[in-house]
Kinemage of the C-alpha trace (Angstrom):
@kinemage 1
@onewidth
@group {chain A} dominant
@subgroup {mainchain}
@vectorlist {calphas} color= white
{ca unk a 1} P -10.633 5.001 18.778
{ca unk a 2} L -10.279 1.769 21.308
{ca unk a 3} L -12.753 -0.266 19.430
{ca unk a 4} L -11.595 0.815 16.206
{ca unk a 5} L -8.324 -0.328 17.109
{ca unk a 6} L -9.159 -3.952 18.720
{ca unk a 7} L -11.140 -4.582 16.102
{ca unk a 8} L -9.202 -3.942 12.614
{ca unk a 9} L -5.675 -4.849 15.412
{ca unk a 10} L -7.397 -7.861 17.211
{ca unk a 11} L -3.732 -8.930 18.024
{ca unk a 12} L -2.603 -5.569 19.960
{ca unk a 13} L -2.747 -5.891 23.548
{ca unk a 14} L -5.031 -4.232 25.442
{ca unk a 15} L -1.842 -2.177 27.724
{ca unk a 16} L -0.591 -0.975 23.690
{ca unk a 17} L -4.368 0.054 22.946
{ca unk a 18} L -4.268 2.007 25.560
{ca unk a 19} L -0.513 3.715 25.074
{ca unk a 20} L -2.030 4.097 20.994
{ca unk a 21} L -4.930 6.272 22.616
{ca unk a 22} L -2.662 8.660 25.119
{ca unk a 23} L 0.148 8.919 22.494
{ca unk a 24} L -1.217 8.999 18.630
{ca unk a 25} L -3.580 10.896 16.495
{ca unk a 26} L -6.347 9.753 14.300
{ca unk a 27} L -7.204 11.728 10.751
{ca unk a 28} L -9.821 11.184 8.418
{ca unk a 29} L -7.621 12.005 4.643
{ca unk a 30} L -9.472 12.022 1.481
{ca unk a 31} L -8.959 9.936 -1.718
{ca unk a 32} L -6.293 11.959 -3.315
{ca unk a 33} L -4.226 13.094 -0.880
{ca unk a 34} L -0.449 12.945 -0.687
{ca unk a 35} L 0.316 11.786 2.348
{ca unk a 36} L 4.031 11.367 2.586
{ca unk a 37} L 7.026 12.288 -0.309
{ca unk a 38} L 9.694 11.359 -1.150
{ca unk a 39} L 12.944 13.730 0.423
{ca unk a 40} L 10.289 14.491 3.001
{ca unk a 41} L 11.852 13.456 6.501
{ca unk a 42} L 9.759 11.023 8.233
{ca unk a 43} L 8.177 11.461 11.830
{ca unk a 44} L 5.465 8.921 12.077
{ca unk a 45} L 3.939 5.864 10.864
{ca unk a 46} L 0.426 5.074 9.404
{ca unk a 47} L -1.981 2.517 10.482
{ca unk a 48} L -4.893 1.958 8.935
{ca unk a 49} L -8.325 2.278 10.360
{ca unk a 50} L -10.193 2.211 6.549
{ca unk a 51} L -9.663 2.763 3.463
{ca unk a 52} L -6.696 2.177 1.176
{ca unk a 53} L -3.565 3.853 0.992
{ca unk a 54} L -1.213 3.407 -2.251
{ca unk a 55} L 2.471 3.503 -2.028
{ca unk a 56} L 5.350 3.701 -5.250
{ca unk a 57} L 8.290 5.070 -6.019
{ca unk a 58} L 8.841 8.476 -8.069
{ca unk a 59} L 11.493 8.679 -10.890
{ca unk a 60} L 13.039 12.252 -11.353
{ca unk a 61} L 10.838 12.645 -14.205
{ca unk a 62} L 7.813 11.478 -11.880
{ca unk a 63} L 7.050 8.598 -13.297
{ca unk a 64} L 5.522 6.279 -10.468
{ca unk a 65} L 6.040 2.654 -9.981
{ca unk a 66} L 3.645 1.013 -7.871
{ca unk a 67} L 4.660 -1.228 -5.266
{ca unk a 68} L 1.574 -2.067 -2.752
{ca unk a 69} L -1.445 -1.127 -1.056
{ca unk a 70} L -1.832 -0.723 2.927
{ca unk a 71} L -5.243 -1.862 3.774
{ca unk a 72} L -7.389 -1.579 7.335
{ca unk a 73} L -4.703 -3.791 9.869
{ca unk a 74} L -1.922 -2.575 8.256
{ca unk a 75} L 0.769 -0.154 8.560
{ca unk a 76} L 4.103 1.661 6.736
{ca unk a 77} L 6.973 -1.119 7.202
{ca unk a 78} L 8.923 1.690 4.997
{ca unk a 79} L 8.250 4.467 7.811
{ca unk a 80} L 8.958 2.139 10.633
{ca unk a 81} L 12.498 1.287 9.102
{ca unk a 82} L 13.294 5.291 9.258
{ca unk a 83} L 12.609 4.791 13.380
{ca unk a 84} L 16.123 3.999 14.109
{ca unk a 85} L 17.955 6.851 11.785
{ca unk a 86} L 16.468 10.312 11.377
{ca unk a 87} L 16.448 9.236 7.169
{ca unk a 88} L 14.464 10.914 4.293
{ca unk a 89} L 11.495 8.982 2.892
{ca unk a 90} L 12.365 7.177 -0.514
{ca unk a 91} L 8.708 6.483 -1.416
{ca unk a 92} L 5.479 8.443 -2.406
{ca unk a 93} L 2.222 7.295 -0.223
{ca unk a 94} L -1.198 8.545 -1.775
{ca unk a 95} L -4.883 8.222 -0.608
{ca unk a 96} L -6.575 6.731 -2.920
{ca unk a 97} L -9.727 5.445 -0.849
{ca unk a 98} L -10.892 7.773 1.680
{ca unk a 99} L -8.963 7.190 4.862
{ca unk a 100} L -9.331 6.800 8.850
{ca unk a 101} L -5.199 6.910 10.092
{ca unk a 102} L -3.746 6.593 13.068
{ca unk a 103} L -0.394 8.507 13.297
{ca unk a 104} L 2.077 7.291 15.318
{ca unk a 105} L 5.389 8.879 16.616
{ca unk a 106} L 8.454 7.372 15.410
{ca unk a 107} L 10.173 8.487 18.756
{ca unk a 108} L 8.083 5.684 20.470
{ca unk a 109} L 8.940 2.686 18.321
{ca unk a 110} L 11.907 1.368 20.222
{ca unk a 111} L 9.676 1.760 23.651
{ca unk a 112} L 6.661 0.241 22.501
{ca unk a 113} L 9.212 -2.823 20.773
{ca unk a 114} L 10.692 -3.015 24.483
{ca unk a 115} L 6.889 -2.528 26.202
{ca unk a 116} L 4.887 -4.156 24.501
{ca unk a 117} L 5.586 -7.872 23.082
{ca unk a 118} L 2.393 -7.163 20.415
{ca unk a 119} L 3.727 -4.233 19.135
{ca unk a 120} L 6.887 -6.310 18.474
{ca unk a 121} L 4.959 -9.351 17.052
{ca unk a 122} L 2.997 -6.790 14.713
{ca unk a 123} L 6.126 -5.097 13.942
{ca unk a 124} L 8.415 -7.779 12.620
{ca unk a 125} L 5.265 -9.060 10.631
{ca unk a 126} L 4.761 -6.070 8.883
{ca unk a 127} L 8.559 -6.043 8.178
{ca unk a 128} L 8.697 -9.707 6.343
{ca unk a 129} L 5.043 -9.269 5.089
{ca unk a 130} L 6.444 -6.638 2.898
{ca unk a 131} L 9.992 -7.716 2.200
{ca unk a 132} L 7.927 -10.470 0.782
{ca unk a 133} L 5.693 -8.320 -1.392
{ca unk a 134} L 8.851 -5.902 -2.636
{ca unk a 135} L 10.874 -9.372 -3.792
{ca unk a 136} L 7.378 -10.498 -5.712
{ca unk a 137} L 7.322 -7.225 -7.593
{ca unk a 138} L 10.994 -7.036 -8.232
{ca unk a 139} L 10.493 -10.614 -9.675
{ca unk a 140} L 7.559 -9.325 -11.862
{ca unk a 141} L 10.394 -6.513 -12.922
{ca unk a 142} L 13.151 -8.270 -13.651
{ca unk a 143} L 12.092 -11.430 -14.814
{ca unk a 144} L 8.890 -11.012 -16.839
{ca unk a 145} L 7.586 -9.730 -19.884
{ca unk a 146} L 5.982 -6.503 -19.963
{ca unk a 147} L 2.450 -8.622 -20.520
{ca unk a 148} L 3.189 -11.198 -18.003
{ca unk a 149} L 3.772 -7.889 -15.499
{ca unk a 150} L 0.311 -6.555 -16.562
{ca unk a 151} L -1.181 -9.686 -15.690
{ca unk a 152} L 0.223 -9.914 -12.280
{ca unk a 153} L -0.815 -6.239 -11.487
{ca unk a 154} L -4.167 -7.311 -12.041
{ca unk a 155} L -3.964 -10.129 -10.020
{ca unk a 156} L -2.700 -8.443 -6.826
{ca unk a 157} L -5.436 -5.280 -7.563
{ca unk a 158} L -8.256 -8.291 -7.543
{ca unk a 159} L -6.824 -9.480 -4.106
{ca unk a 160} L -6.328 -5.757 -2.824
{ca unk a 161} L -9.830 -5.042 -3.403
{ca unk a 162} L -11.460 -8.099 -2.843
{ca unk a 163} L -13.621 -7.274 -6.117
{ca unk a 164} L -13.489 -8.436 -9.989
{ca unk a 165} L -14.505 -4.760 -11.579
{ca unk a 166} L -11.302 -2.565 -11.088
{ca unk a 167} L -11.841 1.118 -11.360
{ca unk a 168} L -8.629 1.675 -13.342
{ca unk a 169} L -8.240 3.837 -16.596
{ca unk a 170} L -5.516 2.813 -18.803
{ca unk a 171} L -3.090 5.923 -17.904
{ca unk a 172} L -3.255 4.581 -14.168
{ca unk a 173} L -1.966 0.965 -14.884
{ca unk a 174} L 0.560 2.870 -17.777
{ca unk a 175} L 1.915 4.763 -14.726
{ca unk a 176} L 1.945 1.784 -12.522
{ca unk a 177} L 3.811 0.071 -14.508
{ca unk a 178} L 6.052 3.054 -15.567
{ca unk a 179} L 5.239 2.532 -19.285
{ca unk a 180} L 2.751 4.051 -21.703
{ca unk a 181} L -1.096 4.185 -22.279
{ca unk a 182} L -0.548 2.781 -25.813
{ca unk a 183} L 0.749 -0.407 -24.495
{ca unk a 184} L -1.185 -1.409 -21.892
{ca unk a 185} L -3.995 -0.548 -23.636
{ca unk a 186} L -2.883 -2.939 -26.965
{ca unk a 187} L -1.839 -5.847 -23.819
{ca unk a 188} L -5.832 -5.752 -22.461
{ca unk a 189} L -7.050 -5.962 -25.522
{ca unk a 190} L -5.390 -8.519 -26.152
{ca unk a 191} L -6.160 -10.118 -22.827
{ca unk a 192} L -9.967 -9.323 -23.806
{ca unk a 193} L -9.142 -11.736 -26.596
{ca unk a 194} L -8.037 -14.505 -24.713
{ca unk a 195} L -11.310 -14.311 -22.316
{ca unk a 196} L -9.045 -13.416 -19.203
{ca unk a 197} L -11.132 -10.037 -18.918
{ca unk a 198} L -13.696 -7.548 -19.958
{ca unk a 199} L -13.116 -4.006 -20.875
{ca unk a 200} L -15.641 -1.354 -20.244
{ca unk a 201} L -16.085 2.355 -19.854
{ca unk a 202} L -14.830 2.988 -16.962
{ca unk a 203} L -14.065 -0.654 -15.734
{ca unk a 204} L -12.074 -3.873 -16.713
{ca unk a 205} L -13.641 -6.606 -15.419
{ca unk a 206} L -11.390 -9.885 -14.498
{ca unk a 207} L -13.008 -12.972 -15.624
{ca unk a 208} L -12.870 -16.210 -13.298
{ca unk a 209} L -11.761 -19.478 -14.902
């Protein structure tokens, strides 16, 4: 796990490395898997080794609204908030790439923030990466057109994966978005028209202008 670690964490010292390998627990979770809900009381937090891990939000009718990824060198700001209060989880987090975690105990946070300056540094980082990333998709809610939202999803699923063909049906993005098949479908066509994509079988492609 060391040389997992320093490489996908190159800015962890190598004194945290080594409290990460006496004190947390690595899993391999498959695409699919639920790995946190929301009421569930939280005891850990997730970094990630590979893969890709998708968090949202869960109406009481469970309809999901997608808010972001965490990708290899990341980890749950969400779960690290609940560190300081023994607090329920307000968020869904699904496997949707197969997965290598590392599980950390919530009961060390405050040490490691005291320990080890890294940890702190990586800490606060993930904390205003995603503050940043919540107030971009509460823009996209509030302030956009249904349309304008789809386009943005697509943007930040090209920059997730790195990749122009996204493996997304129509009933995905419709849940993402927390509206229906119908429309999103009638928005890429429409897209399709304008030359901003290309839809396939079981692929849009994003087109580069």
């Amino acid at each position: 796990m060391s040389s997992s670690l320093q490489q996908i964490f190159p800015s962890f010292s190598t004194p945290l490395i080594e409290a990460i390998n006496q004190n947390a627990n690595e899993q391999f979770v498959s695409a699919g898997t639920v790995i946190m809900r929301t009421g569930q009381y939280i005891k850990n937090t997730m970094l990630v080794i590979s893969g890709k891990v998708k968090i949202y939000r869960e109406d009481e009718n469970g309809g999901e609204f997608f808010m972001y990824y965490l990708q290899p060198g990341q980890a749950c700001a969400l779960s690290m908030v609940c560190a300081t209060k023994s607090e329920k989880s307000q968020i869904m987090a699904k496997v949707v790439e197969d997965a290598e975690l590392i599980s950390v105990p919530l009961s060390l946070m405050d040490k490691w923030m005291m320990e080890h300056r890294s940890w702190y540094e990586f800490v606060i980082a993930t904390y205003r990466n995603r503050f940043e990333e919540v107030l971009e998709v509460l823009d996209s809610v509030a302030f956009r057109a249904m349309d304008e939202r789809l386009e943005f999803y697509l943007k930040r699923q090209v920059t997730s994966c790195g990749c122009k063909d996204l493996k997304l049906s129509h009933q995905e993005i419709a849940m993402d978005l927390n509206t229906s098949r119908e429309v999103v479908s009638r928005l890429l066509k429409k897209m399709e028209q304008r030359g901003l994509l290309k839809l396939h079988r079981n692929h849009i492609e994003v087109v580069t202008k």
